[in-house]
N, C-alpha and C positions, 0 to 999 in steps of 0.2 A: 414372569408369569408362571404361577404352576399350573402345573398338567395330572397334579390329583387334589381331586374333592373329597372332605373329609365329613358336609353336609350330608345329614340323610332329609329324604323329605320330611315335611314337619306340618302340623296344621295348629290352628289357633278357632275358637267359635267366642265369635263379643255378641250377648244377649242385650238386646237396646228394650225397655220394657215404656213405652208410651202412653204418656197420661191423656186425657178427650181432648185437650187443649195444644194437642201436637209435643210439649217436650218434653224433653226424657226424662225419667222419673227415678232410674235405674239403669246404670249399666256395668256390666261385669266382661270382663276378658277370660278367657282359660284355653290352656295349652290340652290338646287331647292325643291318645293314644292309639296304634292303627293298629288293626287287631291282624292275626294273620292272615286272615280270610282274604283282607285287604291287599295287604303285601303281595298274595299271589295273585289277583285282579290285576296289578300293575306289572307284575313280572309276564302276565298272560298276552299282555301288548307288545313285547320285547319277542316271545317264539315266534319265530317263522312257521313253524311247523303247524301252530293254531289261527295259523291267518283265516281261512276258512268257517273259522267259529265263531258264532258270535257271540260277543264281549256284552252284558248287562251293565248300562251307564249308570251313575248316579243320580235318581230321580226326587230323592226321598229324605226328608230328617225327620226320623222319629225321636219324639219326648217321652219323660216318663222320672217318677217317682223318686228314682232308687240313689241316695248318696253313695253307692259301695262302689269299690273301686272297681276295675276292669279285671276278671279274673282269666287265666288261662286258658285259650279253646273257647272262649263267649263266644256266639254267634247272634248274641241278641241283647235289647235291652234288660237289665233287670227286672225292673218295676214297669213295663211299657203302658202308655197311655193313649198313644195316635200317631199319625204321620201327620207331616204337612208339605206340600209339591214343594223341591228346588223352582224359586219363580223365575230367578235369573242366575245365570253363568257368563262371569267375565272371569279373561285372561289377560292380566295384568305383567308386564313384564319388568323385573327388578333386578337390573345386570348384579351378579352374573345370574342370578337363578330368576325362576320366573312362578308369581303366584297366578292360583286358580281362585276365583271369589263368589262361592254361591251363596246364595241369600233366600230366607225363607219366609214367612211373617203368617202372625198367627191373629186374627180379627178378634176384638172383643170378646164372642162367644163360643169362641174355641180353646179346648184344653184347661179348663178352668181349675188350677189343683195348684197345687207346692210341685214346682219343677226342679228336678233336681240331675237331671242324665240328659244327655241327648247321644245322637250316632245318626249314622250318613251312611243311608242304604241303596242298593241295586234297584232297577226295578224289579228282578226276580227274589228278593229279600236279603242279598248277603251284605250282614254292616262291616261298612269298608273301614269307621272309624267311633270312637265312641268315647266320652268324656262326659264327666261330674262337674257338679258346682254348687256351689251356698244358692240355697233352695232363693226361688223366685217364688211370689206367691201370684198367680197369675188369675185374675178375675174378669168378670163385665165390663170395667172400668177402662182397663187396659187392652193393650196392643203391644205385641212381641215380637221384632224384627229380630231373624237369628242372622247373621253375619258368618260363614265358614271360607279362612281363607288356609287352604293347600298350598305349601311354597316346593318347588322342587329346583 
């Protein structure tokens, strides 16, 4: 058995895009990026010395326009479009490590545009994580289950 881990945490978002007749019509996987902001959100659980503070959970995926990558120091979407509430959070556990699986879903007539970014925010606004992808075109029609799973 070793006694070090060379994982760092990692996350993935799979966009399930729904035709009116319930099946999938689209769906895509992508690996995304944790921006610093994030990194010290999680390191902020580990001080002792900020146990008294309170910690802003992940409430939020915001979408938005922009295929450009992640640049250094981002604290936001690029092209931002909307939020939409975390509906559910499970804790999945995957020896050795264990995933976090929130899920978000966007109705018919929400967000109606060429989706191309999304990111995983506080409920005070700081995006914990943020990632691109081959544009969805998101209309009337459809329904957009976003999928975000954190493995640590």
């Amino acid at each position: 058995m070793s006694l070090h881990e060379s994982q760092e945490i990692s996350g993935r978002l799979t966009l399930r895009l729904h035709a009116p007749d319930g099946r999938v019509a689209h769906e895509q996987t992508v690996s995304n990026e944790i921006t610093p902001q994030g990194r010290a959100l999680v390191a902020q659980l580990f001080n002792k010395e900020m146990a008294a503070t309170p910690i802003a959970r992940v409430s939020q995926i915001g979408l938005g326009r922009s295929g450009e990558k992640l640049k250094a120091g981002a604290t936001t979407l690029v092209d931002p479009l909307g939020m939409t509430p975390v509906r559910s959070i499970e804790q999945v556990p995957r020896e050795p490590r264990t995933v976090l699986r929130l899920t978000g879903e966007l109705a018919e007539k929400e967000m109606n545009d060429a989706l191309q970014e999304a990111g995983l925010f506080t409920d005070d606004g700081v995006m914990y994580n943020r990632v691109t992808f081959a544009p969805i075109n998101k209309s009337e029609q459809f329904k957009l289950t976003l999928v975000w799973e954190i493995t640590f």
